[in-house]
DRENGU-280837 format. One line per 8 residues: number of its first residue (from 1); their letters; for each residue x, y, z of N, C-alpha, C, CB. Coordinates in steps of 0.1 Angstrom, whole numbers, padded with zeros to 4 digits. Atoms other than C-alpha are relative to their C-alpha. Glycine has a CB too. Layout:
NUM = A = X/Y/Z/X/Y/Z/X/Y/Z/X/Y/Z ~ ...
% end
This chain:
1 = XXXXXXXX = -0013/-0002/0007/-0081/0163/-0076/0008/-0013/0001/0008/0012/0006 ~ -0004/0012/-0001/-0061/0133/-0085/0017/0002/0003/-0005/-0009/-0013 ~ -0010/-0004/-0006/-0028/0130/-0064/0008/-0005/-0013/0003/-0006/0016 ~ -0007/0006/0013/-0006/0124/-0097/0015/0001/0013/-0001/0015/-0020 ~ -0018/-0002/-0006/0029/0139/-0073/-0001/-0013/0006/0005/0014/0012 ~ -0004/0005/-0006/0021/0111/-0050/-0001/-0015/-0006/-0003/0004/0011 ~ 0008/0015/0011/0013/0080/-0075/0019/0001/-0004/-0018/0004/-0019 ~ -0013/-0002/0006/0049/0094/-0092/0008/-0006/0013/0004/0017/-0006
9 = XXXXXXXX = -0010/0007/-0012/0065/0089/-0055/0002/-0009/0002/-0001/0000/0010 ~ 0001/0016/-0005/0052/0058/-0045/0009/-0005/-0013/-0020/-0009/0001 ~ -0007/0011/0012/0065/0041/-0078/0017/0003/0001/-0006/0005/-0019 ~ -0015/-0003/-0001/0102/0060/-0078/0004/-0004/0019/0003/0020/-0004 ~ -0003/0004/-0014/0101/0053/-0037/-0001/-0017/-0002/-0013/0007/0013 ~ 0000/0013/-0004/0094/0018/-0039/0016/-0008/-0015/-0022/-0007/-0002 ~ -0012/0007/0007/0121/0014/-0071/0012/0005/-0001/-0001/-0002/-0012 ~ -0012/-0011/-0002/0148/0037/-0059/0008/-0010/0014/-0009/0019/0006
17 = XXXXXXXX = -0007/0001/-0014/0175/0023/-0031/-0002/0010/0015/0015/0001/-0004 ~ 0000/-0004/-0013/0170/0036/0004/0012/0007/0000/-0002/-0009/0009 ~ -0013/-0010/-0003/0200/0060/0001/0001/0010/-0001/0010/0000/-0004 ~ 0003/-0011/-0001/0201/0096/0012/-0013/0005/-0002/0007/0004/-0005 ~ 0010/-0004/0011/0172/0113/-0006/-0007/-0010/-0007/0007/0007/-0011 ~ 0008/0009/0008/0161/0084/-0024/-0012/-0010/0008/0010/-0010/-0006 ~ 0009/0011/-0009/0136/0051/-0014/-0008/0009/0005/0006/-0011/0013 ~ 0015/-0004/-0007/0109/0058/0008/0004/0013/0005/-0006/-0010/0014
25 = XXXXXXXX = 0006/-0017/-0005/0120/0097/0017/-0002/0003/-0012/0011/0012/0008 ~ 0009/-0011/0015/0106/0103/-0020/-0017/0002/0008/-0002/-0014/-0021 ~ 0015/0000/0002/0075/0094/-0009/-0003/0008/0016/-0008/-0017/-0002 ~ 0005/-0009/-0013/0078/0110/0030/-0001/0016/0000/0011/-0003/0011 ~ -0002/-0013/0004/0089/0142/0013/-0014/0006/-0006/0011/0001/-0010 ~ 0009/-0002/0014/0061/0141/-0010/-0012/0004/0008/-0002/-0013/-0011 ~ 0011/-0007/-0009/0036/0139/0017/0002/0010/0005/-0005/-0006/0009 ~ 0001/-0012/-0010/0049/0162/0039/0001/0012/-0006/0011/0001/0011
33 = XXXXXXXX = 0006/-0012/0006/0041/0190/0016/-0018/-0002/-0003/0009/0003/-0014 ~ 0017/0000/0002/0005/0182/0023/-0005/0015/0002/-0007/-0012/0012 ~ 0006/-0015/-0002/0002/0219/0035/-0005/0005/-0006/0006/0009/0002 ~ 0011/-0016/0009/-0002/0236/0005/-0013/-0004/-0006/0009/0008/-0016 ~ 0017/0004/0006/-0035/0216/-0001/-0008/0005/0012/-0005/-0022/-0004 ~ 0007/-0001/-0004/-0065/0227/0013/-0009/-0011/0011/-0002/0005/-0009 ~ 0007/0010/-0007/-0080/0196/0021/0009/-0014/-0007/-0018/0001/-0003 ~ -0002/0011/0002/-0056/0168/0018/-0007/-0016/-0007/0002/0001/0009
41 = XXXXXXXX = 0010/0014/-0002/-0080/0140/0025/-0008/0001/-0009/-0009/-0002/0013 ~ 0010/-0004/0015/-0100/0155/-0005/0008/-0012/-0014/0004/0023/-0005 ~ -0006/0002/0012/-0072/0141/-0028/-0003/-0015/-0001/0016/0004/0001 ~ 0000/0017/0007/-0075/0107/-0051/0010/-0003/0003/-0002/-0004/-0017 ~ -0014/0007/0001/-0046/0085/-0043/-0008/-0011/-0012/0009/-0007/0018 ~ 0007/0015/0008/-0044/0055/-0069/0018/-0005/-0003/-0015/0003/-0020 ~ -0023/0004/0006/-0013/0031/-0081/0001/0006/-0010/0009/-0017/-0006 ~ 0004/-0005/0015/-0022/0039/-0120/-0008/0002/0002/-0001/-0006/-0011
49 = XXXXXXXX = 0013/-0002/0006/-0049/0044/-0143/0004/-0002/-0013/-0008/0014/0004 ~ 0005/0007/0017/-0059/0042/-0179/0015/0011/-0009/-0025/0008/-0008 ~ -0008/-0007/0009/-0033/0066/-0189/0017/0002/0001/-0005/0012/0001 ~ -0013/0001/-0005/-0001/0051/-0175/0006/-0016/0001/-0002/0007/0015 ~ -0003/0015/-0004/0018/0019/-0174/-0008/-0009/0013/0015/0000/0004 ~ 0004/0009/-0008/0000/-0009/-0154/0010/-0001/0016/0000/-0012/-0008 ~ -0007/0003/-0011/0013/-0006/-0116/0012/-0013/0002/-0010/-0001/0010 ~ -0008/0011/-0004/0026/-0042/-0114/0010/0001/-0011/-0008/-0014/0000
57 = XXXXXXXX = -0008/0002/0009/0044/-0037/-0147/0012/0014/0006/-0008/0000/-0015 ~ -0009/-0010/0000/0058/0000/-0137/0014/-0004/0016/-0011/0017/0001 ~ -0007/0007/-0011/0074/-0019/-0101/0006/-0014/-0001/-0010/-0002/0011 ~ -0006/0009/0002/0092/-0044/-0122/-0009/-0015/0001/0010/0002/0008 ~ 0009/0012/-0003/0065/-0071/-0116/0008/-0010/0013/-0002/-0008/-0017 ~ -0002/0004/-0009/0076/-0074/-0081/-0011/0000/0007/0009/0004/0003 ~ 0014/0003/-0006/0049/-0089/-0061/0002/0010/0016/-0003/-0023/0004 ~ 0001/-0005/-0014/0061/-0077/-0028/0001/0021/0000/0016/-0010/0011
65 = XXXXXXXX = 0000/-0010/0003/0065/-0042/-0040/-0013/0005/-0003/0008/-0001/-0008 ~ 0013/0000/0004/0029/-0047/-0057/-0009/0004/0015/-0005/-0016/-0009 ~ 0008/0002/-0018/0016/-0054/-0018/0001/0012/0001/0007/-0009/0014 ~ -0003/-0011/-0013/0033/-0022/0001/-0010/0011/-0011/0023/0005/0006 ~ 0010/-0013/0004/0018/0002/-0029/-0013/-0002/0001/0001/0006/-0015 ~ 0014/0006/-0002/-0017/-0016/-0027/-0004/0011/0017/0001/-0023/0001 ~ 0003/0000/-0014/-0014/-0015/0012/0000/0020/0003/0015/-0011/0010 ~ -0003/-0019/-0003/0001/0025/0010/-0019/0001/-0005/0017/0012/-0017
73 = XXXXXXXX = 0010/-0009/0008/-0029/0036/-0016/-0019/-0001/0010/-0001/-0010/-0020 ~ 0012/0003/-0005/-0055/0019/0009/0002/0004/0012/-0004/-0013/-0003 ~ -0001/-0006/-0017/-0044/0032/0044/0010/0016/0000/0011/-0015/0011 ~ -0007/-0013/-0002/-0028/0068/0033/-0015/0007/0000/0013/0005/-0012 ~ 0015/-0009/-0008/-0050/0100/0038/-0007/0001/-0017/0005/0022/0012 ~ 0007/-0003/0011/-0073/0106/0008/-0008/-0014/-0001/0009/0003/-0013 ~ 0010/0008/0007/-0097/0089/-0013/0009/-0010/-0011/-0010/0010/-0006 ~ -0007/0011/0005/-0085/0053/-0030/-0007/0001/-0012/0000/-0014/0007
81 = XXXXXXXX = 0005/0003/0010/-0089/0048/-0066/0011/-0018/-0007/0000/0016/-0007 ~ -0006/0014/0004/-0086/0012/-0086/-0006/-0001/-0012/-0002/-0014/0009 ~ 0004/0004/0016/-0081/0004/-0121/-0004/-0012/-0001/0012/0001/-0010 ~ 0003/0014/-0003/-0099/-0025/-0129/0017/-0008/-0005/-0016/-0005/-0011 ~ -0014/0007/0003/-0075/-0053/-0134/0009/-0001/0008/0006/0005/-0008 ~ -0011/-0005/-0005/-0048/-0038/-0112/-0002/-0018/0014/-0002/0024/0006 ~ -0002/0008/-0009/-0062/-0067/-0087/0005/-0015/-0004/-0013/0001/0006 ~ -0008/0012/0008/-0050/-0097/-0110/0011/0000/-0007/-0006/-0006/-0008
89 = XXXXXXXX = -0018/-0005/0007/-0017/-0079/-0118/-0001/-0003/-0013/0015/-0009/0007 ~ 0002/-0006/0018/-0028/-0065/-0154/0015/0001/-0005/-0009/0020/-0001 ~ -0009/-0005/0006/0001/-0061/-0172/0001/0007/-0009/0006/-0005/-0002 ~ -0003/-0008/0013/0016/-0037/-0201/0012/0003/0001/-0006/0013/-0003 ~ -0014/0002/-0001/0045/-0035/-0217/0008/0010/0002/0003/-0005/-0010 ~ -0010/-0013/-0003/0075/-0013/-0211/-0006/0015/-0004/0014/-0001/-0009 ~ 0006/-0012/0009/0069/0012/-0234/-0018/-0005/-0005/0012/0002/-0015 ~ 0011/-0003/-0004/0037/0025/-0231/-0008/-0003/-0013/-0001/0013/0005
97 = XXXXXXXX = 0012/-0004/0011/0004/0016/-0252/-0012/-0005/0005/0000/-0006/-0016 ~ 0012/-0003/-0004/-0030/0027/-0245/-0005/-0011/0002/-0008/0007/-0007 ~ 0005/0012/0004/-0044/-0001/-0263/-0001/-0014/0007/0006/-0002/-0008 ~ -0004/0011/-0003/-0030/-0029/-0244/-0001/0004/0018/0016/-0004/-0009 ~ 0002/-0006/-0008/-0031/-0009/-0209/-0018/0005/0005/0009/0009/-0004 ~ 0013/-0002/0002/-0069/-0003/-0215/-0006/-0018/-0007/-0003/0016/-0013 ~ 0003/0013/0009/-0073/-0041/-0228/-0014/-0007/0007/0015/-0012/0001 ~ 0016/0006/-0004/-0103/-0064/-0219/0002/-0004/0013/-0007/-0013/-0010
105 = XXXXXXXX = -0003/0011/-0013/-0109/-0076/-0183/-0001/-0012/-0001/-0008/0001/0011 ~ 0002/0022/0005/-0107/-0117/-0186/-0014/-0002/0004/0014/-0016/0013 ~ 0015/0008/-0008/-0142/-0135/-0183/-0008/0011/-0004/-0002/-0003/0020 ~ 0013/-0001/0004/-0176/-0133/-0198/0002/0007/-0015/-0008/0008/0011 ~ 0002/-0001/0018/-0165/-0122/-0235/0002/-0013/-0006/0011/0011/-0008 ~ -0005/0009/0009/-0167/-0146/-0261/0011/-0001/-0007/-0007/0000/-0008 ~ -0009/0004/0006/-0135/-0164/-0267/0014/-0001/0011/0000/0009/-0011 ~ -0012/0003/-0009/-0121/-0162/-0233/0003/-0010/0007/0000/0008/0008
113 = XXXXXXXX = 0002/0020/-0004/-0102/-0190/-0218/0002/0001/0016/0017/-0014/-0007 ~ 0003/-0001/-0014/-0100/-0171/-0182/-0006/0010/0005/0009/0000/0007 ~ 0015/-0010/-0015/-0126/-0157/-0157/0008/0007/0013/-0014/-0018/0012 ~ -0005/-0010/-0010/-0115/-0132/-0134/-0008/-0004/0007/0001/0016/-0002 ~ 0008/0001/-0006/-0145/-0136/-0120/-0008/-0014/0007/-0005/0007/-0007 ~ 0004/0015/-0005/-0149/-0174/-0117/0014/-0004/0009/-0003/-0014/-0014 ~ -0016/0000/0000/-0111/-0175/-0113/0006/-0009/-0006/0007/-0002/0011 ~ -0004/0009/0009/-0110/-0198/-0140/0018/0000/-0007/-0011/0003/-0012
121 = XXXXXXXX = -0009/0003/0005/-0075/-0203/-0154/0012/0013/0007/-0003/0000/-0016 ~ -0010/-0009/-0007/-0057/-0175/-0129/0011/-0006/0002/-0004/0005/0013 ~ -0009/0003/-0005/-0026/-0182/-0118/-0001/0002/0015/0009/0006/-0007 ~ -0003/0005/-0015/-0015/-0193/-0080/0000/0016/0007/0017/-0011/0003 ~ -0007/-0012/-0004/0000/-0155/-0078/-0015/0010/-0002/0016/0004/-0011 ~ 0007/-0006/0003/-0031/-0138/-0095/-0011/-0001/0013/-0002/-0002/-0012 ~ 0012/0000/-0009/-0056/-0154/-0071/0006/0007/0013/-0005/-0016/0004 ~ -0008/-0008/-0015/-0032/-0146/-0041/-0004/0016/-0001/0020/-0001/-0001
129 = XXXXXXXX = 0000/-0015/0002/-0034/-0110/-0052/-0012/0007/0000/0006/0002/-0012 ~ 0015/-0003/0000/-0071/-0112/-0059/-0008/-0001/0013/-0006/-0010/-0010 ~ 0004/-0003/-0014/-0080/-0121/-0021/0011/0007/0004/-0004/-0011/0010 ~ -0004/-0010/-0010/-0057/-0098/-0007/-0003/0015/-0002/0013/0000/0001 ~ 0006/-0017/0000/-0070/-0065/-0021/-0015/-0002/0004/-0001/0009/-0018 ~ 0015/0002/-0006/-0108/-0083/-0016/0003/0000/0016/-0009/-0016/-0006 ~ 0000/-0001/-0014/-0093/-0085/0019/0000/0014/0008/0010/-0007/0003 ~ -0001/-0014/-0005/-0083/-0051/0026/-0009/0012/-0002/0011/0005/-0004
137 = XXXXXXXX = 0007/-0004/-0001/-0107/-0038/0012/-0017/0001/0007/0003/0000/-0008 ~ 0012/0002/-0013/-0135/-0054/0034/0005/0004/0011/-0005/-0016/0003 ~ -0002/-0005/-0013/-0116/-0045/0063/-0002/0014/0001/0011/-0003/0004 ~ 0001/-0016/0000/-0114/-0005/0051/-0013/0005/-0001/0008/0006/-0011 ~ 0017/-0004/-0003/-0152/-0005/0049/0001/0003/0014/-0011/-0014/-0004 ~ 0002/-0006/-0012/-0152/-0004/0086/0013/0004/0008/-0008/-0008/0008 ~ -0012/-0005/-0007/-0120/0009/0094/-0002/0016/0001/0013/-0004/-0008 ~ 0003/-0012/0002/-0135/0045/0101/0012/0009/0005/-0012/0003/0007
145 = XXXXXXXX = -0004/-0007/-0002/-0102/0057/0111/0012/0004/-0010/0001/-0002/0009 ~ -0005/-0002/0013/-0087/0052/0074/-0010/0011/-0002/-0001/-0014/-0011 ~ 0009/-0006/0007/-0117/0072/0066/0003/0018/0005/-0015/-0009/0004 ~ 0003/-0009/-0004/-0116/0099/0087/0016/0007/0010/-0013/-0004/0005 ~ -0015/-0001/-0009/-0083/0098/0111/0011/0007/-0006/0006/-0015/0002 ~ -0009/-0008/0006/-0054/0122/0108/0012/-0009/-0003/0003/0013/0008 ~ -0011/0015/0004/-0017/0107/0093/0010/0006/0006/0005/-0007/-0017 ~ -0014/-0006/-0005/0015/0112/0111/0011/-0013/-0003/-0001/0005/0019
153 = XXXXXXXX = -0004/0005/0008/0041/0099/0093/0017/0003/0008/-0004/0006/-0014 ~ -0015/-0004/-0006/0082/0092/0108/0010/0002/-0015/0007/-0017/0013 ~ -0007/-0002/0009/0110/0097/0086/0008/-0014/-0001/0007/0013/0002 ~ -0004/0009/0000/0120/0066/0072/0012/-0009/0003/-0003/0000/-0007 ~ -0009/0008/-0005/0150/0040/0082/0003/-0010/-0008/-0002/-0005/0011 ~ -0003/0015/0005/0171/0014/0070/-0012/-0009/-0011/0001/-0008/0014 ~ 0010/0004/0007/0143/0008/0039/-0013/-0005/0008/0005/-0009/-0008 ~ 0015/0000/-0004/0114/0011/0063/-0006/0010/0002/-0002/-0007/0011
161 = XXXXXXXX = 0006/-0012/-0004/0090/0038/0066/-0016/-0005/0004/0000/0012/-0011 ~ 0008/0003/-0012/0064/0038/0092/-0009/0011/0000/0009/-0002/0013 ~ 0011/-0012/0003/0029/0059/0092/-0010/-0004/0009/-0006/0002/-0015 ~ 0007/0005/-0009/0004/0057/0119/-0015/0013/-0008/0008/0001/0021 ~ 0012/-0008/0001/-0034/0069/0110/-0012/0001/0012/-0006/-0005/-0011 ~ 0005/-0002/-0013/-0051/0076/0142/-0015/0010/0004/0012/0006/0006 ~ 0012/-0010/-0009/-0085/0095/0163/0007/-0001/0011/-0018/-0006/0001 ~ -0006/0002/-0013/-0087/0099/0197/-0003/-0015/0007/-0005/0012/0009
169 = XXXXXXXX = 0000/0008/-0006/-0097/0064/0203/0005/-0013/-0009/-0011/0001/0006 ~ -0003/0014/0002/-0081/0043/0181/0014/0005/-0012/-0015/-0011/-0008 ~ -0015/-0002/0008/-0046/0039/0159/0002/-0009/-0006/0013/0001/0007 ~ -0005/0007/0014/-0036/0023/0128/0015/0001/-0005/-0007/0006/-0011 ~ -0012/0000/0005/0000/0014/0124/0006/-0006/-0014/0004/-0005/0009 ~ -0009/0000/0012/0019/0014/0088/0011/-0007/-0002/0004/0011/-0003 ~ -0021/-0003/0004/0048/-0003/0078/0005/-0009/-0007/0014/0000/0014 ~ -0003/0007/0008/0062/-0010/0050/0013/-0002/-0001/-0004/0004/-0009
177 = XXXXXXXX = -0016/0008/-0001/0095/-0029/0047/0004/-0006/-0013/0000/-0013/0012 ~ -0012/0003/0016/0119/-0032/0015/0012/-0011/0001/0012/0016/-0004 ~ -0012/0005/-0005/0145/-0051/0030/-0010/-0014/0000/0009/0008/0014 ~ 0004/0012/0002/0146/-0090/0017/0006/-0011/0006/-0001/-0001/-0012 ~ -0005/0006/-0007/0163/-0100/0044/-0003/0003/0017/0012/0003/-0004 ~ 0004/0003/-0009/0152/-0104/0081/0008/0013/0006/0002/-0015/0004 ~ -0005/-0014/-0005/0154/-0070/0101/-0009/0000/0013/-0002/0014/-0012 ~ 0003/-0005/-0013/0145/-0054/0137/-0005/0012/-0001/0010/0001/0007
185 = XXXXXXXX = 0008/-0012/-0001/0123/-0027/0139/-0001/0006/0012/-0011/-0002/-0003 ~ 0004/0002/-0016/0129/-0011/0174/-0014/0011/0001/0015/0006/0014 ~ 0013/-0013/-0006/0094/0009/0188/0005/0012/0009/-0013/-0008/0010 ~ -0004/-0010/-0005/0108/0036/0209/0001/0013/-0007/0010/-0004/0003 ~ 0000/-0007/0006/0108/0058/0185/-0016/0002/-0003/0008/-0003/-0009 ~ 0015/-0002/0005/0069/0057/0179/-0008/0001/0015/-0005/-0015/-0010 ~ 0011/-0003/-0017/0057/0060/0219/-0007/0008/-0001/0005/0004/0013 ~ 0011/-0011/-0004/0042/0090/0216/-0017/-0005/-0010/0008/0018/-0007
193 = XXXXXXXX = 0009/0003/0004/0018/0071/0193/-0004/-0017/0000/0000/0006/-0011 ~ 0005/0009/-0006/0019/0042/0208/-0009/-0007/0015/0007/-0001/-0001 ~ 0006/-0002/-0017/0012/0048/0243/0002/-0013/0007/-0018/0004/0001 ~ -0006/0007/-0011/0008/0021/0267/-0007/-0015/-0009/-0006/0005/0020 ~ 0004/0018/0004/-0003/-0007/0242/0010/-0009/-0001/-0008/-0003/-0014 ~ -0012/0007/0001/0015/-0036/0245/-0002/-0010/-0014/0004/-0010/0015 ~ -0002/0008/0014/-0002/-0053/0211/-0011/0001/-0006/0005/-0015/0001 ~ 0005/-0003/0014/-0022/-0052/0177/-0002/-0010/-0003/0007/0006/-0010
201 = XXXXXXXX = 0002/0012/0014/-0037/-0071/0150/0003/0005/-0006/-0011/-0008/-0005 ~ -0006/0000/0015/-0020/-0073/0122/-0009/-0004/-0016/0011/-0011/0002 ~ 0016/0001/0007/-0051/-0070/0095/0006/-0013/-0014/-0008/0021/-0008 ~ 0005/0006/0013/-0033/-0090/0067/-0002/-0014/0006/0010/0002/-0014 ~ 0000/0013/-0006/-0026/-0118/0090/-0010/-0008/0008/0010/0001/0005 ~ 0014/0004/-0015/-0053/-0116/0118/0008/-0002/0008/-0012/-0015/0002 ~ -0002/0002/-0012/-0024/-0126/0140/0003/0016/0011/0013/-0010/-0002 ~ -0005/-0011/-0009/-0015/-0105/0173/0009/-0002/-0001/-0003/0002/0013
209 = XXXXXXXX = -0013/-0007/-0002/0015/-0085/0177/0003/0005/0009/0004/0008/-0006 ~ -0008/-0010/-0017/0037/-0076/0207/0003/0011/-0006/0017/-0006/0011 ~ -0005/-0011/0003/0046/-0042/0207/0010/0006/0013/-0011/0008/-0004 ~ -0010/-0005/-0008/0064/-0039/0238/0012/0004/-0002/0001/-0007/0008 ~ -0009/-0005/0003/0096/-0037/0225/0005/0002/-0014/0006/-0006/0006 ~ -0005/-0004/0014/0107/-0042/0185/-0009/-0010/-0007/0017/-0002/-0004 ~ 0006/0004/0011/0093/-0056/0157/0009/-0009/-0007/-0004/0011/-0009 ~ -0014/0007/0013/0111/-0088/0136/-0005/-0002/-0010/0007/-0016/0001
217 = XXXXXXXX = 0004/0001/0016/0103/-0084/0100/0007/-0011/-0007/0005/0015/-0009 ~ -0011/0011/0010/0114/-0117/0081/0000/0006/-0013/-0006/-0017/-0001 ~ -0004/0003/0013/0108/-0104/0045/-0008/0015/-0001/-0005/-0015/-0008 ~ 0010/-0013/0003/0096/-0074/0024/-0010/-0002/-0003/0002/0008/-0008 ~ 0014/0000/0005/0065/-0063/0022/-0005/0009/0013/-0008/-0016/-0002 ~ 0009/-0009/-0004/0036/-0044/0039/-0009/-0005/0016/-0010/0001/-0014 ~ 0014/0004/-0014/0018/-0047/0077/-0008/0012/0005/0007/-0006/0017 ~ 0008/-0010/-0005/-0008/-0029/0089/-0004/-0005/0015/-0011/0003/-0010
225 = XXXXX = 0004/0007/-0018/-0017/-0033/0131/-0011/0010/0001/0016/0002/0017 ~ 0007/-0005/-0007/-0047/-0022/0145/0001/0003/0014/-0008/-0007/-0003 ~ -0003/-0002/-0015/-0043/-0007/0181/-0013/0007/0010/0015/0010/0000 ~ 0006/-0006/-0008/-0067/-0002/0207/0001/0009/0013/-0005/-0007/0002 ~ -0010/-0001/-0008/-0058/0024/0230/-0009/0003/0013/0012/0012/-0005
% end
């Protein structure tokens, strides 16, 4: 079954202000009626598809916005789906048409002047965009606890919401951050799924992260920490 409610979230959560009801508790709400499914983890997440405005276009063609739904669709609970394209930030226009939304992938038809696939004539932003989903997605190959791991999810803050995906021997910390201005994240609030680690890798970066006390976010966008516990 394809999660359509939570595809609608992510997009109104990530273009909605963080106030009351809005921002990221669209999308905390949205999960936490995972109950009345049978099998959650059964469900397709995806940004789009063939029958909907192009993700990068429906998020204003904000790159850092593009990231956190990428990063959500590939570390929430279910099964990931990807429209082609979506990794060289496809575009379509406002108002919706099939046509142009379903259009050719660049490279290897006669008459094209760029290769997706060579990366012939991409842009600086496209390639960027093009290794970071090839990145996360080589990492989620052996990340068996995306695969299999349960999600416990906090109730979001100050345009951050925070989701850990966990077994009993290992934890995957979430967190996506809206705010385009340099913020504090304190951890205290997350001990019980933290426990006694004092630090993580951070998968998009490879660097390590302290976790002893808070988190300094310089900009928006998406991290994911690996935690051994």
């Amino acid at each position: 079954m394809f999660d359509f409610p939570v595809q609608n979230a992510l997009r109104n959560a990530l273009m909605s202000p963080d106030e009351g009801d809005s921002g990221w508790t669209i999308l905390y709400e949205t999960i936490a009626q995972d109950f009345l499914y049978a099998h959650p983890q059964q469900l397709v997440v995806f940004p789009d598809n063939h029958d909907m405005n192009r993700i990068y276009t429906q998020l204003g063609e904000d790159y850092d916005k593009f990231k956190m739904a990428i990063a959500f669709v590939l570390t929430t609970r279910g099964i990931p789906e990807m429209f082609y394209g979506t990794e060289i930030l496809m575009t379509s226009p406002e108002k919706r048409d099939d046509g142009i939304i379903r259009s050719d992938f660049p490279g290897g038809w006669e008459g094209d002047t760029i290769n997706a696939f060579t990366g012939k004539e991409l842009t600086p932003q496209q390639l960027e965009s093009q290794e970071f989903i090839k990145h996360l997605l080589s990492w989620r190959k052996e990340a068996t606890t995306i695969h299999h791991g349960k999600l416990m999810q906090y109730v979001p803050q100050k345009g951050i919401f925070v989701y850990f995906r966990y077994t009993e021997t290992d934890t995957i910390m979430v967190i996506l951050n809206k705010n385009n201005s340099p913020v504090t994240l304190q951890l205290d609030r997350f001990k019980s799924m933290l426990g006694e680690s004092a630090e993580g890798k951070e998968i998009i970066t490879g660097k390590t992260i302290s976790l002893e006390d808070a988190l300094h976010l310089e900009k928006a966008g998406p991290m994911i920490i690996e935690i051994k516990k």
